[in-house]
C-alpha positions in Angstrom: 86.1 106.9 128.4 87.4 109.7 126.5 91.2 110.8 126.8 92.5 114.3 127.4 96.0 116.0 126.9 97.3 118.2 129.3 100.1 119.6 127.8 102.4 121.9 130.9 105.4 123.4 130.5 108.5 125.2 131.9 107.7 124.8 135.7 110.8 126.3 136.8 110.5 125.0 140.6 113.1 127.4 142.3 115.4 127.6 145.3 114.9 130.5 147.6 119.0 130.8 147.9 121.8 130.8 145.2 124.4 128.4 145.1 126.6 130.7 146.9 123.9 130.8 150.2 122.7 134.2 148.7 118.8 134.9 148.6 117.6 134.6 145.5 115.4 137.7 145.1 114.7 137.3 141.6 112.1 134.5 142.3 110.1 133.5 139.3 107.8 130.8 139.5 104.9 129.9 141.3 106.4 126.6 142.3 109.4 126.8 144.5 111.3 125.0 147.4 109.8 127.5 150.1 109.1 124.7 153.2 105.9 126.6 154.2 104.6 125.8 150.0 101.2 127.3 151.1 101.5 129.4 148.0 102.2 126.9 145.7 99.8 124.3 146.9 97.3 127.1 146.4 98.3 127.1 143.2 98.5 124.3 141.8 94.8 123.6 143.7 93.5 126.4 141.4 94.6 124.6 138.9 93.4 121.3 139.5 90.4 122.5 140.6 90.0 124.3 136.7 90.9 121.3 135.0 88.2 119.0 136.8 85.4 121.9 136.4 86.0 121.6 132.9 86.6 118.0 132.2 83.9 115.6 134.1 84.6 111.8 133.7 87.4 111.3 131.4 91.2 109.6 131.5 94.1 112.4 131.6 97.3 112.2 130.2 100.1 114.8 131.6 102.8 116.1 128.9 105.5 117.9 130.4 108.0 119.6 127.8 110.9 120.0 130.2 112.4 122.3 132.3 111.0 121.1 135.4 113.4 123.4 137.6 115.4 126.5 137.2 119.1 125.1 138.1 118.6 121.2 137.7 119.5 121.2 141.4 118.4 118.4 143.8 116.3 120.3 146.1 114.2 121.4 143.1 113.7 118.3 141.7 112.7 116.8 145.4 110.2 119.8 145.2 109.2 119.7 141.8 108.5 115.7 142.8 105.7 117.4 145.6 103.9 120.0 143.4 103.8 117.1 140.0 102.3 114.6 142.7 100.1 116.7 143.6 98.3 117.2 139.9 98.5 113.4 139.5 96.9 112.8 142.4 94.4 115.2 142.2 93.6 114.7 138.5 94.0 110.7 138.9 96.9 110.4 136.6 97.7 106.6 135.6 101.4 106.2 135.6 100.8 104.9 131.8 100.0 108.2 130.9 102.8 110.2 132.2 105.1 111.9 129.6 108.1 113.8 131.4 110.6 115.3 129.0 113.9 117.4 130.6 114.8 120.9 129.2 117.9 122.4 129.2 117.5 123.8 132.9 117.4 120.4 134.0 120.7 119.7 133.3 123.0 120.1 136.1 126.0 122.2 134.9 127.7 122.1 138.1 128.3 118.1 138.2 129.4 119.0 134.3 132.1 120.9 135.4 132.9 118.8 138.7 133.4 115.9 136.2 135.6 118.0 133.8 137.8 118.8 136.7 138.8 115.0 137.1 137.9 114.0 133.4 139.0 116.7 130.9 136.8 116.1 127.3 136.0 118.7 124.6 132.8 116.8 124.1 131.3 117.4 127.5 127.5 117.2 126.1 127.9 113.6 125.6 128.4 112.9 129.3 124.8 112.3 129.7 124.7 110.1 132.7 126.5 113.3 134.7 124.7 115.8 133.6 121.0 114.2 134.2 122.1 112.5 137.2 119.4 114.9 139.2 117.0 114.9 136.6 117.7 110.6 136.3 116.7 110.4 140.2 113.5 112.9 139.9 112.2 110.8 137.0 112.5 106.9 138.2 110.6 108.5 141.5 108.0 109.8 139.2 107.4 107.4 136.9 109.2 104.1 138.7 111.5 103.8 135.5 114.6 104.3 134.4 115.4 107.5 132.8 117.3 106.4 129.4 119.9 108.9 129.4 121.8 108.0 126.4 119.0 107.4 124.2 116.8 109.9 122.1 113.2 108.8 122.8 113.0 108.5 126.2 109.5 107.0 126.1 105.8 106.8 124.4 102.1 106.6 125.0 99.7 104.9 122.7 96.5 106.3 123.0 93.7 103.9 121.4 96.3 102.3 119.2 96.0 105.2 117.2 97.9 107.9 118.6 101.7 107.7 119.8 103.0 110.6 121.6 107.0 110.4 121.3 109.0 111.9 124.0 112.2 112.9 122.7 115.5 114.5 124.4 116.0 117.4 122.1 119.6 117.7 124.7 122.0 116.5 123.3 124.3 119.3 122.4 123.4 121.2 125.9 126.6 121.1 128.4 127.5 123.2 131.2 127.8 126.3 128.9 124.1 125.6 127.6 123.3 125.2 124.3 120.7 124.9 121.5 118.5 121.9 120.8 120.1 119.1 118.4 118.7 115.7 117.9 121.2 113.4 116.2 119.4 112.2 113.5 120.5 108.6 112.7 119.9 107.6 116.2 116.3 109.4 115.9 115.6 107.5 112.7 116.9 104.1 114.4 115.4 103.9 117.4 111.4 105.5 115.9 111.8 102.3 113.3 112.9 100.3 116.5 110.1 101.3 118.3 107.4 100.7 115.0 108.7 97.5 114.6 108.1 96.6 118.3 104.6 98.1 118.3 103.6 96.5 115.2 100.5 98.4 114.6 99.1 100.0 111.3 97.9 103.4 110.7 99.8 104.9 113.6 99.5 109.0 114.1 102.4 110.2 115.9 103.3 113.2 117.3 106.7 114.7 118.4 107.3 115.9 122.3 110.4 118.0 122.9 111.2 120.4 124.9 113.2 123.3 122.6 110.9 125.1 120.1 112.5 124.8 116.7 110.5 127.8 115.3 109.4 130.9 117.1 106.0 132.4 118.2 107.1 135.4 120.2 110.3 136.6 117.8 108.8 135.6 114.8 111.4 133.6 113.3 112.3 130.5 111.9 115.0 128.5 113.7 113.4 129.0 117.4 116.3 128.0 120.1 118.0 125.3 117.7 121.0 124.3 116.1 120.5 125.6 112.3 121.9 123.0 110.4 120.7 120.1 112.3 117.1 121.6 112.4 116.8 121.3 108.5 117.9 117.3 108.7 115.1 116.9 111.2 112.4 119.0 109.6 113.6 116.6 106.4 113.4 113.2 108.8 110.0 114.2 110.5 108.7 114.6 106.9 109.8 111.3 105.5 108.4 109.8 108.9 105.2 111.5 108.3 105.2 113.3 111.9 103.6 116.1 111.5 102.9 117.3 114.7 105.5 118.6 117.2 104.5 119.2 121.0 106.8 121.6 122.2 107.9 124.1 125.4 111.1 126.3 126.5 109.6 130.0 124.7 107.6 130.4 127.1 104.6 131.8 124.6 101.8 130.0 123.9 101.6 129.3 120.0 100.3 127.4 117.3 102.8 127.5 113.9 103.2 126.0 110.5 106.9 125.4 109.4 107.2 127.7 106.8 108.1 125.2 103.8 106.9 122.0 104.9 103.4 119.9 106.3 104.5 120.3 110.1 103.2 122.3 112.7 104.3 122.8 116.0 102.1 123.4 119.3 103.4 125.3 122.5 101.7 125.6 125.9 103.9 128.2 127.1 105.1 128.7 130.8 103.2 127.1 133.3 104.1 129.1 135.9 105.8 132.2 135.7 105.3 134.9 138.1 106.6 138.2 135.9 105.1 137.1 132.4 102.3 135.3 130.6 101.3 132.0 132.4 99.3 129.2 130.4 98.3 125.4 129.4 96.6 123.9 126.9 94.3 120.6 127.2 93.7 118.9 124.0 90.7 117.0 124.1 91.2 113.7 121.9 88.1 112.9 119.3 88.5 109.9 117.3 86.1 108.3 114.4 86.6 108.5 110.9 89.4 111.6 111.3 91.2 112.4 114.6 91.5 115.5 115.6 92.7 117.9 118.7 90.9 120.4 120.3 92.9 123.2 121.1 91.8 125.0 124.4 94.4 127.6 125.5 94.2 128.7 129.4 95.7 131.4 130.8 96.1 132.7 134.2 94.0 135.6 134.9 95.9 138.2 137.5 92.9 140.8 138.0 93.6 144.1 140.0 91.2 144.7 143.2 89.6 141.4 142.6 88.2 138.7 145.2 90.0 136.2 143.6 94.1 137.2 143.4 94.3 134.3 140.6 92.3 132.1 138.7 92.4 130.6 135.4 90.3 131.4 132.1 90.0 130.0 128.8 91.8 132.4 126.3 89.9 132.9 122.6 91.8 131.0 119.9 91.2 133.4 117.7 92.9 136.5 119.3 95.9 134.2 120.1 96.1 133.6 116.6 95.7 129.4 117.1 93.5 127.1 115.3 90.6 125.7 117.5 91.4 122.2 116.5 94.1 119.9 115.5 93.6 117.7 112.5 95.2 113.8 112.2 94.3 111.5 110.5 95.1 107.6 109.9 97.8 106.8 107.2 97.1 107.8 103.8 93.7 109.5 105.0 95.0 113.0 104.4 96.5 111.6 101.4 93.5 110.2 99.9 91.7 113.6 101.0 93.4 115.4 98.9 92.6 113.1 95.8 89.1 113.0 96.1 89.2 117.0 96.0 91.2 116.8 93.2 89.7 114.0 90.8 86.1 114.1 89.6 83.6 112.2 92.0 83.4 108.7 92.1 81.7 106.0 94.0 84.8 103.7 94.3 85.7 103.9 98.1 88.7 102.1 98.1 91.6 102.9 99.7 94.3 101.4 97.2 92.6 102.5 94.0 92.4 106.2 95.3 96.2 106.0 96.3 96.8 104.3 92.6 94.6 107.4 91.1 96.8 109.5 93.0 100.2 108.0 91.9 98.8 108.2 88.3 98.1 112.3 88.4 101.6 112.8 89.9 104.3 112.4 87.9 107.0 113.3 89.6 108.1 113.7 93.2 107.7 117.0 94.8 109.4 117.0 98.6 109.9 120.5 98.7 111.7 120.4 102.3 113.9 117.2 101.0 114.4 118.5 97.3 115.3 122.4 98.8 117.8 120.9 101.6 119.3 118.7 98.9 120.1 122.1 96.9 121.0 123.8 99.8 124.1 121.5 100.4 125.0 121.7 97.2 125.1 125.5 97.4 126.5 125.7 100.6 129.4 123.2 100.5 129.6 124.2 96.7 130.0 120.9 95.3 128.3 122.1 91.5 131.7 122.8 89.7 132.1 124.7 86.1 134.9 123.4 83.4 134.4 120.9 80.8 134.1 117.4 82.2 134.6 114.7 79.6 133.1 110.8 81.1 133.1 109.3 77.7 132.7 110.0 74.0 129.7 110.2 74.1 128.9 112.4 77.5 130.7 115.9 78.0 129.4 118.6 80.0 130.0 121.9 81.1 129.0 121.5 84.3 129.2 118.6 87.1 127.7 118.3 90.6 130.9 116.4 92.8 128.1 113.6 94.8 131.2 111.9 96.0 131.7 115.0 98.2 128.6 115.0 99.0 128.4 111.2 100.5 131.6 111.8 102.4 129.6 113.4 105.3 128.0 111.1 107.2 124.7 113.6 107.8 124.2 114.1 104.3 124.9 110.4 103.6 122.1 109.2 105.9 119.8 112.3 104.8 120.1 111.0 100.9 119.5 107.4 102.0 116.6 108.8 103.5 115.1 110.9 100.6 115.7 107.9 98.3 114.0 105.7 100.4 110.9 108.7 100.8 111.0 108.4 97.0 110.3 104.9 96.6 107.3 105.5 99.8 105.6 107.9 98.3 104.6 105.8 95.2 104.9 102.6 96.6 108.2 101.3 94.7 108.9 98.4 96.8 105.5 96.7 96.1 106.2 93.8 94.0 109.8 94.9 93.7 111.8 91.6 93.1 115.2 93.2 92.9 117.4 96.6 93.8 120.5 97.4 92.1 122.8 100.4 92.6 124.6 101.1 89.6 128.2 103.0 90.2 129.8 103.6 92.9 127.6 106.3 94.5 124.3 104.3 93.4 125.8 101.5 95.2 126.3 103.7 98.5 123.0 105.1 98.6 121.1 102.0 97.8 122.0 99.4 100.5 119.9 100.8 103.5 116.7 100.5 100.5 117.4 97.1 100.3 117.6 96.0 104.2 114.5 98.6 104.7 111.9 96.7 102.4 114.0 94.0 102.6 114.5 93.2 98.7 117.2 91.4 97.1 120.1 93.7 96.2 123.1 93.8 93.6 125.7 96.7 92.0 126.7 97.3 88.9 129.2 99.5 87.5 128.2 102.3 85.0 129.0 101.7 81.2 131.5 104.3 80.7 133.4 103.2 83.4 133.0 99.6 82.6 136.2 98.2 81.4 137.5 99.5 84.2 136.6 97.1 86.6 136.8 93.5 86.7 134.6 90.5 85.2 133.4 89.7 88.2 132.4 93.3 89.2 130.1 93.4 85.9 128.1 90.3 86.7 124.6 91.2 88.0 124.9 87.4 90.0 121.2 86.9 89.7 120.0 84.4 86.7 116.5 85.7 85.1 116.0 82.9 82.5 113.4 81.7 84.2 111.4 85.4 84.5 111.4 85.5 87.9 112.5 88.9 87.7 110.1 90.8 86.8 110.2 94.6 88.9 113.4 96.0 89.2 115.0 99.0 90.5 118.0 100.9 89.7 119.5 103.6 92.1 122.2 105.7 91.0 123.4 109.3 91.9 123.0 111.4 88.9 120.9 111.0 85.5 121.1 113.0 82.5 119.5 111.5 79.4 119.2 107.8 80.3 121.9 107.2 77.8 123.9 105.0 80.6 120.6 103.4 81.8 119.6 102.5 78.4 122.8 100.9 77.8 123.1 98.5 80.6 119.7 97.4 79.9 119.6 97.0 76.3 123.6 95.9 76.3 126.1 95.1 79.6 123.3 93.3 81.1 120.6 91.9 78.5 120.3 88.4 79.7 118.5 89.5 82.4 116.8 92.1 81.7 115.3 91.0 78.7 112.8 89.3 81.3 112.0 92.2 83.2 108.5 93.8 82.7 108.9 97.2 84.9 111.9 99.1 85.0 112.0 101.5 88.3 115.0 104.0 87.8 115.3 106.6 91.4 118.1 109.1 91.4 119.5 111.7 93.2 119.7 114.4 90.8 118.4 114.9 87.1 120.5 116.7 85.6 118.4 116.8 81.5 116.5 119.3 80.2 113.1 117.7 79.3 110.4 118.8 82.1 110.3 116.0 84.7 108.2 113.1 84.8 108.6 109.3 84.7 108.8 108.6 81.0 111.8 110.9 80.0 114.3 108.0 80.0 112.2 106.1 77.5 113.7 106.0 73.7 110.8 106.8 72.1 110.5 110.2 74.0 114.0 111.8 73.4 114.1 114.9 71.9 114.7 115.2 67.9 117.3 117.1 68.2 119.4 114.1 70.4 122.2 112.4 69.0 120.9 108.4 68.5 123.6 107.4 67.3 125.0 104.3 69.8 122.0 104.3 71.6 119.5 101.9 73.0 116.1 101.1 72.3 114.3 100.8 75.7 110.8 101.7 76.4 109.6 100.0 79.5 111.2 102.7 82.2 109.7 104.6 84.9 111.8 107.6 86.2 111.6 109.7 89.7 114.4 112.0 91.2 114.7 113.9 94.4 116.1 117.1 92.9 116.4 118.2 89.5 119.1 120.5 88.8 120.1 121.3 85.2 123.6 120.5 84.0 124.6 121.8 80.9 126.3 119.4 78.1 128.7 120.4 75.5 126.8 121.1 72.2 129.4 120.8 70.1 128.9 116.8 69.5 131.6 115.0 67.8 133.5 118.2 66.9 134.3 119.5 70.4 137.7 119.3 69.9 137.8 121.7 67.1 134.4 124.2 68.1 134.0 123.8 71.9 136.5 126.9 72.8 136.5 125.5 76.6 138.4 122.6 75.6 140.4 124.0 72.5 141.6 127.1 74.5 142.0 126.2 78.4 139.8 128.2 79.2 138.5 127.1 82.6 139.7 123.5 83.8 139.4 120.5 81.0 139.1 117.4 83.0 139.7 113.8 80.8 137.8 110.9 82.1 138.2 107.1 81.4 138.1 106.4 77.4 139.8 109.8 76.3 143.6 110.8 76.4 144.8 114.2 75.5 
């Protein structure tokens, strides 16, 4: 039997009195908490009725996007229970296929500020359990489960083992003063590799549910009703998850958007319900075979002067509301491999790993515009790229210097470079055959320990050569023995790379035993700071530039480079006779700082 979305929105059941006993004459749904609900049960029959003209013989699943009520009060949610019986019942809803997500008007602010009365906090949006305590009831009589306040994905549905729709709390920062949506982003990431672990299934489509747009259809602008900074981190972790869909409600417009900047679009049904404005749904007919796509039917309700019929629903044309007709997934590496056969001459080789391998051979470097541009960004904004003359060794002096140690100290940005590191080494399939990880410095060694557990690969540090007497012998041992080969695909993490000089020299020097044994040479950074035009070979010997000093060099020819974000540092030119030409350092003229092997 073929499956169906029916994607509703922004119900906003409402009381006919205020909180203070007043009558509430600004009444502005179609559902409310009148006793004689003639009215609405007409409704929602017009409804039901629209949905089963249209669709004959096929299994329903109900999305709601939140904001079931107007005030998160009980007596709406015991209504709002009613009127989303009703469509169940009438449309034969399985309790499988029921996807309820709470908006910011289903939090109750008044128990919020009961609860701060007794329990003073400056964090009151983390007392979940209070302020969903309506919202907690409504669902378990709904759906017969617990409603998972403290967690971020409140629950799934697998459609044909191919299709997971996520239903996500985008709440978190809303308290009794309201709010924007936020979604904490380690606990997203945690609990979606959770939940693939526990499904265990390959080639899994899924597709964000939330309730708070996070870009705008009606005012035309980017950031929608969400917090800024934490919008960018998610936009970054959706990509690296390869979610490119996001169900969405709360603008009450129904409209189809591409983020401007990255592969993900966003879909909302707009409000169910209203009485003064647009009302409309959409139903996305599921079609599955060799691609899986979405039809996109938009319905709106049709309020016709001097008519027979007061209301009645219509389908609205896609193409005057601006919307696709049809919604394109496909399998894992399907939309990938798409774009290779458009790209490489035809061939009659159909399989899937040798048109990923074609693809990883034309690209030579990694291109993440949404990761690579919010990598910048907090650079620029937190201003961590610093001007003076920065001397690490004899050997490497520079102009400029970008401070990573800042940039690890906050725990977003440390989780959001783990991340793009690890989107690196996905992308082209680094971890296959990888027999060893090792983080080199400090930093490297930060940013490379969730790689390791991830694709679970053995894992070692090292220090960096210019910092090596520095540290103890035991600190410079790799710990793993290669004399028997068994080594053969490593790779090295670290924070910044300029020339290679550093990677060279560990290789070809600190740590030869071993890798004199090792075939493939994977070297992932967060920054490239050089000058040569990126691709993987630039840290190879034999393709330095003739103008760059050899002298105390390596030869090493067996290395394969990627980077999130290259970002151009400039090195002193002034070689071996800085001290007498480079009028920075002979004349104080911006800050001169000494590093390791050099005194003043």
């Amino acid at each position: 039997m073929s499956k169906v979305i029916i994607h509703i929105s922004d119900l906003h059941v409402t009381t006919h009195t205020k909180s203070n006993g007043e009558i509430n004459q600004n009444i502005e749904s179609h559902l409310d908490t009148n006793s004689d609900n003639a009215s609405s049960n007409h409704y929602l029959k017009l409804f039901i009725d629209k949905v089963k003209e249209d669709f004959d013989k096929v299994e329903f699943i109900l999305l709601v996007t939140g904001d079931i009520t107007n005030s998160g009060e009980k007596i709406e949610f015991e209504f709002a229970l009613n009127h989303i019986n009703k469509i169940i019942s009438g449309l034969n809803i399985k309790n499988k296929n029921i996807l309820i997500i709470p908006g910011d008007h289903d939090v109750h602010r008044r128990s919020i500020e009961n609860e701060l009365e007794i329990n003073p906090t400056n964090e009151s949006h983390l007392l979940h359990s209070v302020k969903f305590s309506n919202f907690s009831s409504f669902y378990k009589n709904l759906t017969q489960r617990e409603f998972p306040a403290d967690k971020i994905i409140i629950n799934h549905i697998n459609i044909e083992n191919k299709i997971i729709l996520l239903g996500i709390n985008s709440n978190y920062k809303i308290n009794n003063e309201g709010g924007k949506g936020f979604i904490p982003i380690e606990s997203f990431g945690r609990e979606l590799v959770e939940l693939k672990a526990n499904l265990n299934i390959e080639n899994l489509n899924y597709i964000a549910c939330w309730h708070h747009n996070f870009t705008s259809g009606y005012e035309d602008k980017n950031n929608g009703q969400w917090e800024a900074d934490n919008r960018i981190h998610l936009l970054a972790e959706l990509e690296r998850q390869n979610i490119k869909f996001v169900f969405t409600g709360n603008e009450h417009t129904s409209c189809f958007k591409k983020i401007s900047s990255s592969s993900i679009s966003t879909s909302d049904c707009g409000d169910f319900c209203s009485i003064k404005y647009d009302s409309t749904f959409k139903i996305y007919p599921i079609q599955i075979g060799s691609d899986i796509t979405l039809k996109n039917i938009i319905y709106a309700l049709q309020k016709p002067n001097g008519n027979d019929f007061k209301l009645f629903w219509d389908i609205r044309n896609n193409g005057a509301a601006k919307q696709p007709e049809t919604i394109d997934l496909y399998i894992e590496n399907t939309q990938l491999i798409k774009d290779v056969d458009d790209a490489l001459p035809h061939t009659s080789v159909q399989d899937d790993n040798v048109k990923t391998e074609k693809r990883i051979e034309e690209k030579k470097f990694y291109d993440n515009q949404l990761i690579s541009t919010k990598l910048y960004n907090i650079v620029k904004d937190k201003k961590l790229y610093h001007s003076g003359h920065f001397h690490w060794s004899e050997t490497s002096r520079a102009h400029n210097w970008i401070d990573v140690s800042k940039l690890l100290e906050n725990k977003e940005d440390l989780y959001f470079v783990k991340n793009a590191i690890i989107d690196v080494i996905e992308t082209f399939n680094l971890n296959i055959n990888c027999d060893l990880i090792v983080g080199l410095g400090y930093e490297g060694n930060i940013i490379s320990s969730k790689a390791s557990i991830k694709f679970n690969i053995p894992y070692t540090s090292l220090p960096y050569s210019y910092r090596y007497n520095d540290h103890d012998n035991y600190e410079k041992k790799l710990n793993f023995e290669n004399n028997d080969g068994k080594y053969k695909k490593v790779i090295i993490l670290t924070d910044v790379v300029n020339d290679g000089r550093t990677i060279r020299k560990l290789i070809a020097k600190r740590a030869d035993d071993f890798f004199k044994s090792v075939t493939e040479i994977i070297v992932v950074s967060i920054f490239y700071t050089g000058h040569q035009e990126i691709n993987t070979d630039i840290l190879n010997y034999n393709m330095l530039p003739e103008d760059y000093d050899f002298e105390n060099d390596h030869e090493v020819n067996n290395i394969e480079f990627y980077t999130v974000k290259s970002l151009r540092v400039e090195r002193c030119p002034y070689k071996k006779n800085y001290k007498k030409e480079c009028f920075i350092y002979k004349d104080d003229l911006s800050c001169v700082h000494l590093f390791y092997d050099e005194k003043k």
